[in-house]
BAFI-3210 file (N, C-alpha, C; in Angstrom, 3 decimals, decimal comma, padded with zeros to 6 digits):
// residues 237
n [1|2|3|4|5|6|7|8|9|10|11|12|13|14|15|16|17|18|19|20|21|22|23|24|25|26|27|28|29|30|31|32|33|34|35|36|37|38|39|40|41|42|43|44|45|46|47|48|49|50|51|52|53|54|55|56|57|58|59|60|61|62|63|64|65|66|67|68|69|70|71|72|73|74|75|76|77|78|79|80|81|82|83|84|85|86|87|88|89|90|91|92|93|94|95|96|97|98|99|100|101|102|103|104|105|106|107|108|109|110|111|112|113|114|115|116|117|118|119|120|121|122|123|124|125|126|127|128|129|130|131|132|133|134|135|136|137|138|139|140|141|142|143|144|145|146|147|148|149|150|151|152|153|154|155|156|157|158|159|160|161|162|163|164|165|166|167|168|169|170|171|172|173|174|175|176|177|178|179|180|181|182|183|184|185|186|187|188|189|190|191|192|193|194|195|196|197|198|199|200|201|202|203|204|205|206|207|208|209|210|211|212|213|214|215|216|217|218|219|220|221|222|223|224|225|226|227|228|229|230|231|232|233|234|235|236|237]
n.u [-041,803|-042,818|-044,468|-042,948|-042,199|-044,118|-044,493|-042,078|-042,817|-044,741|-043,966|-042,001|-043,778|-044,862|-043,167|-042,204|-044,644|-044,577|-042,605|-043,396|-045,663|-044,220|-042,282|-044,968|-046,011|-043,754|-042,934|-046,104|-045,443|-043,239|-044,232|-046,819|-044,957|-043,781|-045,791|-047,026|-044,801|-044,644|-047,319|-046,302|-044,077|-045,476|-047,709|-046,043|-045,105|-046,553|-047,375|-045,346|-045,363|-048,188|-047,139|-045,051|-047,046|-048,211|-046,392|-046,426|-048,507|-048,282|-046,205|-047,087|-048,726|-048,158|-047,876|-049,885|-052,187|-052,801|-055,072|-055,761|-057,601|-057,589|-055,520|-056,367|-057,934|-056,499|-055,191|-055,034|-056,124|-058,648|-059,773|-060,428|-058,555|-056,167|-056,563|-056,529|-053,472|-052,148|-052,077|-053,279|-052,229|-049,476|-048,200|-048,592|-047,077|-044,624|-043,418|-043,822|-041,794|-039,402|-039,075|-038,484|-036,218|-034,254|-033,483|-032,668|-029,887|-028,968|-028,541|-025,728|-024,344|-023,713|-022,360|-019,847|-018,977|-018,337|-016,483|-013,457|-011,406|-009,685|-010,457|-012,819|-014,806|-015,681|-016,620|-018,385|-020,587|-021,339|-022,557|-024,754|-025,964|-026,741|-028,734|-030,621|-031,864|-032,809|-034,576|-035,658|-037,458|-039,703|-039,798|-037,928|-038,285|-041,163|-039,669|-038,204|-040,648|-041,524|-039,682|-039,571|-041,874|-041,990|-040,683|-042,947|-045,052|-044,558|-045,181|-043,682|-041,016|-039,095|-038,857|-037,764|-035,584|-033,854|-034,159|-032,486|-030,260|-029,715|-028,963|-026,792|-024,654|-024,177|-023,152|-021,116|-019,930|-019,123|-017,616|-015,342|-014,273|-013,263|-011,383|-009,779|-008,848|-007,528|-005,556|-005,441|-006,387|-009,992|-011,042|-013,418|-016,127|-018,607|-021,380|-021,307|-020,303|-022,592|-024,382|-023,531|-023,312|-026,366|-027,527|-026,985|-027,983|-030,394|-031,035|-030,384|-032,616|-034,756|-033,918|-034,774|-037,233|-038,412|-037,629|-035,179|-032,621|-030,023|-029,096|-028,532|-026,472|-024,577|-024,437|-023,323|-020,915|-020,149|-020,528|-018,459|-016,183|-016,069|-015,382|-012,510|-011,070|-011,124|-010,129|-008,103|-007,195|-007,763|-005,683|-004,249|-005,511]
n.v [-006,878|-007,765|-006,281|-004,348|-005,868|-005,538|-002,475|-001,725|-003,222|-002,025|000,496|-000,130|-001,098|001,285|003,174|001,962|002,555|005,226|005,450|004,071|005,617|008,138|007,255|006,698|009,382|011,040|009,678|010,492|013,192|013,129|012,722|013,814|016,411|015,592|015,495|017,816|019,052|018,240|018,792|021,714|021,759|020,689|022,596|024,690|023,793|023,807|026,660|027,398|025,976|027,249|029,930|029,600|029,421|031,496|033,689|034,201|035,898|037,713|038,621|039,765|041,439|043,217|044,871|046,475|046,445|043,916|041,449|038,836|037,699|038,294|036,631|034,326|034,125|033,727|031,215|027,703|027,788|028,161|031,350|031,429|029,012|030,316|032,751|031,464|030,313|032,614|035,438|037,715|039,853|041,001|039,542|036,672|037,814|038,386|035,934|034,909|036,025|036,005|033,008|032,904|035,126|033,423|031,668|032,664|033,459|031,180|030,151|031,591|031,240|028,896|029,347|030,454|028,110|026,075|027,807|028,133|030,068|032,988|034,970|033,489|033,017|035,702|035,934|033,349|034,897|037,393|036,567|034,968|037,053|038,513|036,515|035,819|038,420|038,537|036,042|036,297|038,841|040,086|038,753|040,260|042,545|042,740|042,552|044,736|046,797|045,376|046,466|049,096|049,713|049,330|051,067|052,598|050,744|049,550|046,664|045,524|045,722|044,554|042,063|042,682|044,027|041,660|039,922|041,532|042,049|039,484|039,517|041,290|039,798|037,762|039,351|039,888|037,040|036,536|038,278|038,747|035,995|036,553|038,347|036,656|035,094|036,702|037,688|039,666|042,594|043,782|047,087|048,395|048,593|045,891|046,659|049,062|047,695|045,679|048,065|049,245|047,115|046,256|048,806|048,879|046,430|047,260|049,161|048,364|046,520|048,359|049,164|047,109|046,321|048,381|048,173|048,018|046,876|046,849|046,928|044,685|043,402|046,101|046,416|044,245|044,738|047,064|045,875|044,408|046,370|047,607|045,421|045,202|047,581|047,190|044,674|044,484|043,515|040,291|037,301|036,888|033,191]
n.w [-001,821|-004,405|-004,627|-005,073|-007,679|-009,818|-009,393|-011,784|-013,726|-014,368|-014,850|-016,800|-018,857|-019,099|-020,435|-022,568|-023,750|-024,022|-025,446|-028,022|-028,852|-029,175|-031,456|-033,193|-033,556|-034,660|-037,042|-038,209|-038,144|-040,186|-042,092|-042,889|-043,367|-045,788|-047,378|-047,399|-048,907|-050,832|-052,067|-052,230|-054,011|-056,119|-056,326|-057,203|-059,550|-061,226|-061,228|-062,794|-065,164|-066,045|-065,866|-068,314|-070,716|-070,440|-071,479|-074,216|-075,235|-073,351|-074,044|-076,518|-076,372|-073,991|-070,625|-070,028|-071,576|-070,845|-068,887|-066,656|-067,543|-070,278|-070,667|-070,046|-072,495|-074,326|-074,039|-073,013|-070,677|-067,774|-066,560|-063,925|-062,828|-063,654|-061,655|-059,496|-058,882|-059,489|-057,391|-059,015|-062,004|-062,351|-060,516|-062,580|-064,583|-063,716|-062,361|-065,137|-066,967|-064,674|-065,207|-068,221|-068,091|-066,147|-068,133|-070,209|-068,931|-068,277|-071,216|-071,654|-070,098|-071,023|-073,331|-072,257|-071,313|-073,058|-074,834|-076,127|-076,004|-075,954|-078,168|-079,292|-076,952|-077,566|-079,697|-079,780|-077,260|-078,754|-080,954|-079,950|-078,292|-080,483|-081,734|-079,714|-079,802|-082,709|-082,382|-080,363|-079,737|-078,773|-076,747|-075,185|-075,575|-073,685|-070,830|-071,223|-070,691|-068,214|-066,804|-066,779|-065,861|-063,104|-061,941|-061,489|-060,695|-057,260|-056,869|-058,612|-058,094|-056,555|-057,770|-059,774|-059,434|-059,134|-060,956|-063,240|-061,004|-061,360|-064,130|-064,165|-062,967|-064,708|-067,066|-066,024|-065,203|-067,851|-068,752|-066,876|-067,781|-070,111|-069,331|-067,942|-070,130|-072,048|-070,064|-068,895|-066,525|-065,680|-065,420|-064,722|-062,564|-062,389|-062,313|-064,290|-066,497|-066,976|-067,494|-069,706|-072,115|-072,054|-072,100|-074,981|-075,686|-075,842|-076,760|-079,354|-079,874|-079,916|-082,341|-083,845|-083,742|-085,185|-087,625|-088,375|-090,548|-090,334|-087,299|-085,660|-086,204|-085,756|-083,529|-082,538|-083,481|-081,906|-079,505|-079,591|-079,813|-077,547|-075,587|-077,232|-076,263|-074,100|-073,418|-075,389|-078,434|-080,066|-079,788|-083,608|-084,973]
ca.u [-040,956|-043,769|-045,475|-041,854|-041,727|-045,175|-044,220|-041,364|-043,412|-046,150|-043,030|-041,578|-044,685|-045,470|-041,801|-042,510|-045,793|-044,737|-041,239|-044,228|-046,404|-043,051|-042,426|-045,744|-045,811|-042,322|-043,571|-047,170|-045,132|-042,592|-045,337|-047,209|-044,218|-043,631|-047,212|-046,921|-043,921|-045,089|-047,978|-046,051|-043,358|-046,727|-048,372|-044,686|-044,932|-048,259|-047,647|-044,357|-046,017|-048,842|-046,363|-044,613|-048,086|-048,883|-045,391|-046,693|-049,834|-047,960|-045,108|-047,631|-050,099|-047,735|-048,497|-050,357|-053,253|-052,969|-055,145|-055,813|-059,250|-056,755|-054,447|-057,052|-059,163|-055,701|-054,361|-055,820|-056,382|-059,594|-059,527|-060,463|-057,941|-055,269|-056,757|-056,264|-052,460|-051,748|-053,057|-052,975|-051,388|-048,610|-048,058|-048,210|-046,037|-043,440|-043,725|-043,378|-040,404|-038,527|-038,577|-037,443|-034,517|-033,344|-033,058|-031,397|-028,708|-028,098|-027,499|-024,651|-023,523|-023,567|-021,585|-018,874|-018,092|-017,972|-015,274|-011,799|-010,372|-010,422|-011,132|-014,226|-015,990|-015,879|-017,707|-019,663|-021,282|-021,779|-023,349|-025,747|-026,719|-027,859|-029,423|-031,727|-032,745|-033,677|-035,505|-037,083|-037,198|-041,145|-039,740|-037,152|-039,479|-041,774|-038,800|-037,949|-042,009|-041,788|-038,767|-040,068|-043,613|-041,558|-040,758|-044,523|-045,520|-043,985|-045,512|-042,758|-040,058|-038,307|-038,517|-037,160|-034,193|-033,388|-033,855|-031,657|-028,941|-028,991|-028,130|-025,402|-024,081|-024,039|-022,474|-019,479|-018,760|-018,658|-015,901|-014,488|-014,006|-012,705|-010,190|-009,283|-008,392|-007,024|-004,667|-005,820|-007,526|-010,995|-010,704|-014,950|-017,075|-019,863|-022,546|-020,372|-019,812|-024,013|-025,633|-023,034|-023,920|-027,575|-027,973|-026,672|-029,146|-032,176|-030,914|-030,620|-033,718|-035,738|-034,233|-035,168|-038,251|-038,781|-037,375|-033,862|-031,846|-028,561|-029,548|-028,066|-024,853|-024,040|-024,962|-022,573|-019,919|-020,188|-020,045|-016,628|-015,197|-016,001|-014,409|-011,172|-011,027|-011,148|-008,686|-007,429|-007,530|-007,729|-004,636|-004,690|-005,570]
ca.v [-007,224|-008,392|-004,976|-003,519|-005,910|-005,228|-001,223|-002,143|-004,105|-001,265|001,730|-000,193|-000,995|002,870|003,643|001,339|002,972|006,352|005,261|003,778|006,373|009,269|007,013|007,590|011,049|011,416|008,996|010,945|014,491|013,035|011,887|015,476|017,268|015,031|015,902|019,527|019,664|017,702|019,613|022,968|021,870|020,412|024,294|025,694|023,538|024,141|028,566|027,479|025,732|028,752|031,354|029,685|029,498|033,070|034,249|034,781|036,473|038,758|039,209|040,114|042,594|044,377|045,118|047,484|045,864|042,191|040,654|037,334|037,077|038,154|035,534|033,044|033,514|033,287|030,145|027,109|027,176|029,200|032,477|030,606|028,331|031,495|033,521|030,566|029,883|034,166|036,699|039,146|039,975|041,197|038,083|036,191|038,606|038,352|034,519|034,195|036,783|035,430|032,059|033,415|035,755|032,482|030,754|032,855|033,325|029,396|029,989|032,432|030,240|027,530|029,960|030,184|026,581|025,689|028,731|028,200|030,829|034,459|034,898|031,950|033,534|037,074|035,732|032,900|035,838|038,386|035,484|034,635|038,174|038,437|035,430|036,040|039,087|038,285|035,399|036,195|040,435|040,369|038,159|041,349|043,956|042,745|042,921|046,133|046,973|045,459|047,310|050,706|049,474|049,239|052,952|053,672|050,232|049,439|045,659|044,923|046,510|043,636|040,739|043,393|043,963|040,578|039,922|042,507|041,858|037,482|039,669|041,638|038,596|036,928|039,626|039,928|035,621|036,988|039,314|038,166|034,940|037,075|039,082|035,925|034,173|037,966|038,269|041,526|042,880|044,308|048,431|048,455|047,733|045,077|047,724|049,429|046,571|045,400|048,942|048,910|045,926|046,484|049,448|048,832|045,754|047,797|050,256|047,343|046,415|049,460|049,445|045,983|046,060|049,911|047,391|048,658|045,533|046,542|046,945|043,635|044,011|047,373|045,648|043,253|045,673|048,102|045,153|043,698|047,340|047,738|044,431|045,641|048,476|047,234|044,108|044,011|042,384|038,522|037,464|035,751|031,999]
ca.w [-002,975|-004,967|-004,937|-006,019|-009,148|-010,210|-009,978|-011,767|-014,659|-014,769|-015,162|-018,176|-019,643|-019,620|-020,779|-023,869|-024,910|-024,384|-026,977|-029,491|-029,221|-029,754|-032,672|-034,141|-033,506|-035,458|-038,347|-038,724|-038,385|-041,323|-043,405|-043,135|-044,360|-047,012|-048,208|-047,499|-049,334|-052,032|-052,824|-052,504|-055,350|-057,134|-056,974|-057,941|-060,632|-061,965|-061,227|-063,493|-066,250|-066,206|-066,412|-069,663|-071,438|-070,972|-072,129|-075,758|-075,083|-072,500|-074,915|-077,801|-075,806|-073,269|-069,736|-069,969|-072,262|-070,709|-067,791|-066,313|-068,726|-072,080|-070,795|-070,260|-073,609|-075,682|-073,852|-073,240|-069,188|-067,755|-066,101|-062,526|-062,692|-063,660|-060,119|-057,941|-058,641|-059,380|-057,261|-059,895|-063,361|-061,693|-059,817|-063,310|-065,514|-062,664|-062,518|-066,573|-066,982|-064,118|-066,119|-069,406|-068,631|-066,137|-069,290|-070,830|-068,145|-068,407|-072,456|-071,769|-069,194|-071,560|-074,056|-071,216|-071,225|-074,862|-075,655|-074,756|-076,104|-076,111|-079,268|-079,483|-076,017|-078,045|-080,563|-079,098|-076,860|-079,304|-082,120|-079,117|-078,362|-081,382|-082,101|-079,051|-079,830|-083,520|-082,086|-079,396|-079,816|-078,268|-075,248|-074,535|-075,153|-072,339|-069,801|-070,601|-070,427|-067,267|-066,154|-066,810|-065,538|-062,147|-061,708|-061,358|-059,865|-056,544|-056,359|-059,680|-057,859|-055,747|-058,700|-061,061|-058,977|-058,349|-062,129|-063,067|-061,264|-062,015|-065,580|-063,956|-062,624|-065,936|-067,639|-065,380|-065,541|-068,955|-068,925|-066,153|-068,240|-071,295|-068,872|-067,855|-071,149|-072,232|-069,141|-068,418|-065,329|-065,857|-064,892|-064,338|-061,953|-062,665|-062,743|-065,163|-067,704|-067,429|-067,895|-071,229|-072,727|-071,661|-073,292|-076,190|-076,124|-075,466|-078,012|-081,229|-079,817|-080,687|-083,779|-084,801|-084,151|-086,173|-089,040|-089,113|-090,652|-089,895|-086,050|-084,888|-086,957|-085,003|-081,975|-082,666|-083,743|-081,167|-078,248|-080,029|-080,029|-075,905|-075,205|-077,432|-076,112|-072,471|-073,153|-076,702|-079,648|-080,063|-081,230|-084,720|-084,983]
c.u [-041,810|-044,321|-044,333|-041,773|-042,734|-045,719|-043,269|-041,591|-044,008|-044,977|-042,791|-042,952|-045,181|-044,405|-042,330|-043,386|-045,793|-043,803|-042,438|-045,195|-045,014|-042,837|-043,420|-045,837|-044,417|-042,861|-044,788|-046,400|-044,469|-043,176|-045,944|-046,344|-043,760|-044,876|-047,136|-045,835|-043,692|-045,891|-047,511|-045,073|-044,441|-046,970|-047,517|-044,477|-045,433|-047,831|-045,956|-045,009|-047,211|-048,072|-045,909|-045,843|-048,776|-047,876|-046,105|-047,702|-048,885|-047,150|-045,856|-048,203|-048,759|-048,249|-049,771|-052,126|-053,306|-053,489|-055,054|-056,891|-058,528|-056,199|-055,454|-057,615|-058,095|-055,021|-055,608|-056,468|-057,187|-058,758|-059,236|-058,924|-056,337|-054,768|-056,153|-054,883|-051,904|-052,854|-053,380|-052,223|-050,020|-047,621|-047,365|-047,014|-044,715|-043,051|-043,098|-041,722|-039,052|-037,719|-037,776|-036,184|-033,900|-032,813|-032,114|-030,170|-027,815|-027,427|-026,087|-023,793|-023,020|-022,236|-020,296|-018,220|-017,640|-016,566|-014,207|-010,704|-010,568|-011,530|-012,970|-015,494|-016,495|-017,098|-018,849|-020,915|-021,914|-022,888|-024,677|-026,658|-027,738|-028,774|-030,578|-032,715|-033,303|-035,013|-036,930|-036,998|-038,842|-041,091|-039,015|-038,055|-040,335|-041,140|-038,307|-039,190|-042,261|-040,844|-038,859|-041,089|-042,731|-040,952|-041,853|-045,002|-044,520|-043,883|-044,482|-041,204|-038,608|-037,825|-037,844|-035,493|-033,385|-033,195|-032,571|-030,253|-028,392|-028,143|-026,819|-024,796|-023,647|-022,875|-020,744|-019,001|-018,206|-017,604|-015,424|-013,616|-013,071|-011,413|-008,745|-008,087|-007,594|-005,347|-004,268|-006,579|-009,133|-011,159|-012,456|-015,838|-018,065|-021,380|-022,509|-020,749|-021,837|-024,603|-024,845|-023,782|-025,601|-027,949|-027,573|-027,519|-030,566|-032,119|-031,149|-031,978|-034,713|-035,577|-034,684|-036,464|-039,177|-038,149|-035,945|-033,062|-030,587|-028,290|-028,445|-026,645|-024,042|-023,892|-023,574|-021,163|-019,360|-019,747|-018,496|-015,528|-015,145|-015,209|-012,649|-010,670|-010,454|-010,045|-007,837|-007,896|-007,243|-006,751|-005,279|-004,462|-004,760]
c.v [-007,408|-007,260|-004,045|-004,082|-005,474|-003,611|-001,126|-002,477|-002,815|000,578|001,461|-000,354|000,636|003,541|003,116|002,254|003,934|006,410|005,158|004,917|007,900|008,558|007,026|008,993|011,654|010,695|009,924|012,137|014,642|013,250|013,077|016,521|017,020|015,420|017,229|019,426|019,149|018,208|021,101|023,062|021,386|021,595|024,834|025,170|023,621|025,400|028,108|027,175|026,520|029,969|030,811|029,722|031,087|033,726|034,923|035,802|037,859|039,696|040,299|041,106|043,315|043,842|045,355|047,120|044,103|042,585|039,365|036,947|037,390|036,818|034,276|032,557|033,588|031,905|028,661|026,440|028,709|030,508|032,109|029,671|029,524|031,983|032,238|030,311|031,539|034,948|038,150|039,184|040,338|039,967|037,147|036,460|038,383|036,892|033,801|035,107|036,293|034,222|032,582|033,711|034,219|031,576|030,878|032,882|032,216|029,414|030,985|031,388|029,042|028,102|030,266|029,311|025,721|026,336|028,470|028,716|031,998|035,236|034,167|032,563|034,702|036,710|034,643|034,278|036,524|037,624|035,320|035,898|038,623|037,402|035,820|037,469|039,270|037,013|035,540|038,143|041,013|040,328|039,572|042,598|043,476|043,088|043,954|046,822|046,630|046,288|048,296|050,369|049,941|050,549|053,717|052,218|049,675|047,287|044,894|044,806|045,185|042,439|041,070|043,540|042,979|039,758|040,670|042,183|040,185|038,311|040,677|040,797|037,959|037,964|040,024|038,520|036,633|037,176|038,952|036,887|035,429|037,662|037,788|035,374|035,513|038,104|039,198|041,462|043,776|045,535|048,735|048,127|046,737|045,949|048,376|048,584|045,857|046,955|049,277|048,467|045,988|047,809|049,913|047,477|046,500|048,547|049,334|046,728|047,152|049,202|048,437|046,223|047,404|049,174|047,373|046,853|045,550|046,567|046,179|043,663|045,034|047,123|045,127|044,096|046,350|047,140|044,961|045,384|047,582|047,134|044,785|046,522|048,137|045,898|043,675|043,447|040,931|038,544|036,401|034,499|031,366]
c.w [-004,218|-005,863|-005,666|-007,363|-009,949|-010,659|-011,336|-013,529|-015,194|-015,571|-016,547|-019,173|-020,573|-020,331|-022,200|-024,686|-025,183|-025,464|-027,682|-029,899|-029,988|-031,492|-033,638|-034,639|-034,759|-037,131|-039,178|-038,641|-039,977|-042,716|-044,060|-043,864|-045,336|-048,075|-048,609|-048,965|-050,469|-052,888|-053,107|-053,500|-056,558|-057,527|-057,718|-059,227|-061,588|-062,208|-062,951|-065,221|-067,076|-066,865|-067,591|-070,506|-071,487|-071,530|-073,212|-075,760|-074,364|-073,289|-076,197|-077,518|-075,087|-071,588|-069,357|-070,400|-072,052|-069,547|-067,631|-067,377|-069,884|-072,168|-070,863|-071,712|-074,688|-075,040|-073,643|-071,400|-069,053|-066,830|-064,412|-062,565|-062,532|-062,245|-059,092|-057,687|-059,071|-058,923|-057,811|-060,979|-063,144|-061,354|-061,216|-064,073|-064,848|-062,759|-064,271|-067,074|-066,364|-064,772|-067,065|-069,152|-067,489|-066,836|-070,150|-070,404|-068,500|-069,999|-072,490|-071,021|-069,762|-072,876|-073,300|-071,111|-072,467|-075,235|-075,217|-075,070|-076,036|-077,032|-079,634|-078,811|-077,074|-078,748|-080,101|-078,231|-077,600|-080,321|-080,642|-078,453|-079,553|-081,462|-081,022|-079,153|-081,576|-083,373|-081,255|-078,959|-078,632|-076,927|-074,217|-074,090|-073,642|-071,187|-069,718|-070,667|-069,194|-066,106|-065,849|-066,216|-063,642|-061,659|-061,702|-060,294|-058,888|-056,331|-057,763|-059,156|-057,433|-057,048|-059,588|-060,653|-058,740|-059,714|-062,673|-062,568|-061,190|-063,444|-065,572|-063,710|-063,645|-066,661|-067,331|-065,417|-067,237|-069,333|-068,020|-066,666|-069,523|-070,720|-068,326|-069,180|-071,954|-071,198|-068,715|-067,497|-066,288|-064,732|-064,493|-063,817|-062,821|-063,092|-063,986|-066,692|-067,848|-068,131|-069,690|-072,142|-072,437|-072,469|-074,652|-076,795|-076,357|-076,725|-079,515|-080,849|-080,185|-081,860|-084,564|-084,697|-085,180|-087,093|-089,526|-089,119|-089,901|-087,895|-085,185|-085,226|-086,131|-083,791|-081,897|-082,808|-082,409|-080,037|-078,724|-079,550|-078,222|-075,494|-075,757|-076,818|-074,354|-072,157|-074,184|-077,102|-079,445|-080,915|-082,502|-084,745|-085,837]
res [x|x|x|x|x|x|x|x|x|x|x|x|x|x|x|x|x|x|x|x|x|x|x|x|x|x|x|x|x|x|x|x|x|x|x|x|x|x|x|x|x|x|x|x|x|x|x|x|x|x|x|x|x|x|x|x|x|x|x|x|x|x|x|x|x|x|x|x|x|x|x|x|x|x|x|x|x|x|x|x|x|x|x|x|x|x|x|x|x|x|x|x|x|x|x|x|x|x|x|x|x|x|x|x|x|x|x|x|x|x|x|x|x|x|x|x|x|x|x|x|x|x|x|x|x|x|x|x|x|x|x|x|x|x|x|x|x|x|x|x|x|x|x|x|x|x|x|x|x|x|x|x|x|x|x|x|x|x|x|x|x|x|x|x|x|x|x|x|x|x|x|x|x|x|x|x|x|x|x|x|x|x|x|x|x|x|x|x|x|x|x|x|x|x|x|x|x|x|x|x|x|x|x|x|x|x|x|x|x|x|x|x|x|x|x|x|x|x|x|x|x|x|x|x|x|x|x|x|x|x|x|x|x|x|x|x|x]
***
């Protein structure tokens, strides 16, 4: 009996230490992926803050005539430091682009929720088309520099497509939001209704930057007459 409580004693004892030890084990595994996963939104935050600091430089030179040593000796972080968080110019350009056009997405998106009328979106949109590409005309050019770059390089190919269509996406809430407040269906695919509006950006884009004033104006024109065309006129206010 004696020798049974003493098994008995020695079972739970070992029951106990193997629970305390499982609970370390679970504690030190937690702890580890808290670290991990601490330092890997740390790096993502660092490659993020990188990529907006080379924007300008990238925007100003091109592809074509930017590396990691241009980008370093116009910004204010070394060349080493560049290599260790992009393996390549590629890598970066992809990295700072991505940012941008998601930014812009969010201001359309933000032009979406302000308008609340047919009329309002028309023009909120079209006023904001322009506006971005008299502002930021250098930031565009690069994206369609990297767009075309991506029909010769294969290692652009995937981020470009995935870019690309976040801005098909955008431009169908768009109209989808206009067909809405219209009460008309929309007769055009999504593909349809971006490569439109897209190249008729790319197009007032050339011409602004060859100096032509009226550029953005036509821009502006030319989108309003698509949209009429596809769900009428705004009635009068």
């Amino acid at each position: 009996m004696l020798s049974s409580r003493k098994s008995l004693q020695s079972a739970g004892i070992q029951w106990e230490y193997s629970e305390k030890m499982a609970v370390k084990q679970e504690i030190r595994k937690k702890s580890v992926e808290r670290i991990t996963r601490a330092h890997v939104d740390k790096f993502a935050e660092r490659r993020a803050e990188l990529g907006e600091a080379a924007l300008q430089t990238l925007a100003t030179l091109g592809y074509a005539r930017t590396s990691l040593r241009e980008i370093a000796q116009n910004s204010e972080f070394s060349h080493g430091v560049l290599h260790y968080y992009f393996s390549d110019k590629v890598d970066l350009i992809t990295c700072s682009v991505r940012q941008y056009k998601a930014r812009c997405v969010t201001r359309y998106d933000q032009v979406i929720t302000v308008s609340g009328s047919y009329g309002s979106l028309i023009t909120g949109f079209l006023d904001a088309l322009g506006q971005t590409l008299s502002d930021e005309a250098h930031m565009h050019r690069l994206w369609y520099d990297i767009r075309a770059q991506a029909l010769f390089e294969e290692s652009f190919r995937d981020d470009v497509a995935e870019i690309d269509q976040s801005l098909e996406n955008m431009i169908w809430r768009i109209m989808s939001r206009l067909a809405e407040l219209a009460g008309k269906p929309l007769n055009l695919p999504p593909s349809v209704m971006y490569a439109s509006f897209d190249g008729m950006f790319q197009h007032c884009l050339l011409r602004h930057l060859s100096g032509d004033a009226a550029a953005i104006a036509d821009m502006q024109a030319d989108g309003r007459k698509l949209i009429v065309q596809l769900l009428g006129e705004p009635l009068a206010s």
